[in-house]
C-alpha positions in Angstrom: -120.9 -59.5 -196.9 -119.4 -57.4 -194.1 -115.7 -57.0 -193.8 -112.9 -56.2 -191.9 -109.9 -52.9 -191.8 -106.5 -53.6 -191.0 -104.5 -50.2 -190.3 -101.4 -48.7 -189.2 -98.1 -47.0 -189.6 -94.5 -48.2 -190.5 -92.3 -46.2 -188.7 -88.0 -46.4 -188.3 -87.3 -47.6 -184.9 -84.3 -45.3 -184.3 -86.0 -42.0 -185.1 -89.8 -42.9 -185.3 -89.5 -41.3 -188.7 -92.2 -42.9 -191.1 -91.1 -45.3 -194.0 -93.2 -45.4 -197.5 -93.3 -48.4 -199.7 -92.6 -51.0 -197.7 -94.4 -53.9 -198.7 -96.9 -55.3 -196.3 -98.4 -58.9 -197.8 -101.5 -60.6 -196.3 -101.4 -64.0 -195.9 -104.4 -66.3 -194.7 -104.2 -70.0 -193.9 -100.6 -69.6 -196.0 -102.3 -68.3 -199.2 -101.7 -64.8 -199.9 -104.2 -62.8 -199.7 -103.5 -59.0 -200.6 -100.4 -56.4 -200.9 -100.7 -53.2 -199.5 -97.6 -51.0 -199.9 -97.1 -48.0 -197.0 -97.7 -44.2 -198.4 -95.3 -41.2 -197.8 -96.6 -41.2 -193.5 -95.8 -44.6 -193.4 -99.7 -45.4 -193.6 -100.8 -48.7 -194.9 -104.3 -50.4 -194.6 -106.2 -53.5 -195.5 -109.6 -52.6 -196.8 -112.1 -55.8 -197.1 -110.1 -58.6 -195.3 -112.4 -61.6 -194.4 -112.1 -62.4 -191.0 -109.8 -65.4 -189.8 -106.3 -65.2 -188.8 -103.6 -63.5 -190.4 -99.4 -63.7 -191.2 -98.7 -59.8 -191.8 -95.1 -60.1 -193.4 -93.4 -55.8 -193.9 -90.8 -55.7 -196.2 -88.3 -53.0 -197.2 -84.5 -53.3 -198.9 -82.3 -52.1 -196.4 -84.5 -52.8 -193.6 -85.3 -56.1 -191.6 -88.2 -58.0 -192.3 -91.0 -58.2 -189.3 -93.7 -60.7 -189.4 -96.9 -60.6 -187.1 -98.4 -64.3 -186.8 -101.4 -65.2 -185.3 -103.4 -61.9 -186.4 -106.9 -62.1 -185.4 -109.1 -60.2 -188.0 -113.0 -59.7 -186.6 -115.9 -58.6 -188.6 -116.7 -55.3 -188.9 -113.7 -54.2 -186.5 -110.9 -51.5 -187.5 -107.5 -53.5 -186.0 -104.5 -50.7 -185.8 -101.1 -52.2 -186.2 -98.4 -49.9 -186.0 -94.7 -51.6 -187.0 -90.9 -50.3 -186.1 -88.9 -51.5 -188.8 -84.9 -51.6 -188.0 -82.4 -50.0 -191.4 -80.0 -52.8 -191.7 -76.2 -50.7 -191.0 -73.7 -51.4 -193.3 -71.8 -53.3 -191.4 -74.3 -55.8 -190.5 -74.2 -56.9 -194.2 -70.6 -56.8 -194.9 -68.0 -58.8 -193.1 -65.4 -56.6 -191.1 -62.1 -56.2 -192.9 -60.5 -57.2 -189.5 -61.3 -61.0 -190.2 -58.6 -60.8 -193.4 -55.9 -59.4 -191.4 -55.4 -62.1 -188.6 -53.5 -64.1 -190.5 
């Protein structure tokens, strides 16, 4: 049976620096299919994925999550996806001190 490559890079958005071990999960008709974690570069790939269409979902703490829907897997073709991932600040996650001090 001939299959299919899925490749790319996970890079930082602000300083196109690569991120390693984000998680990057395969899913297929909503079943998962494979995990693939991103290397020191920020490389990742999917070796033998059947062809159909795919939900990429990247993960990282500390980062937001991206998902690709609608990923179109062919046989025998090498697809290159390359993701920007965006490091949640610190003040996205906590609430600002001003909201205590209006009363």
């Amino acid at each position: 049976i001939k299959k299919s490559v899925m490749t790319g890079q996970v890079l930082k958005t602000e300083k196109k620096l690569p991120i390693k071990d984000v998680t990057i999960t395969a899913y297929a008709a909503s079943k998962k299919e494979k995990v693939v974690f991103s290397d020191q570069a920020g490389a990742y790939s999917f070796a033998e994925l059947k062809p159909g269409t795919y939900r990429f979902v990247f993960e990282k703490s500390g980062y937001r999550k991206i998902v690709r829907d609608n990923v179109i897997i062919k046989l025998d073709e090498i697809l290159q996806m390359n993701i920007e991932m965006t490091e949640i600040k610190h003040f996205d996650l906590m609430p600002s001190p001003m909201h205590f001090t209006d009363f």
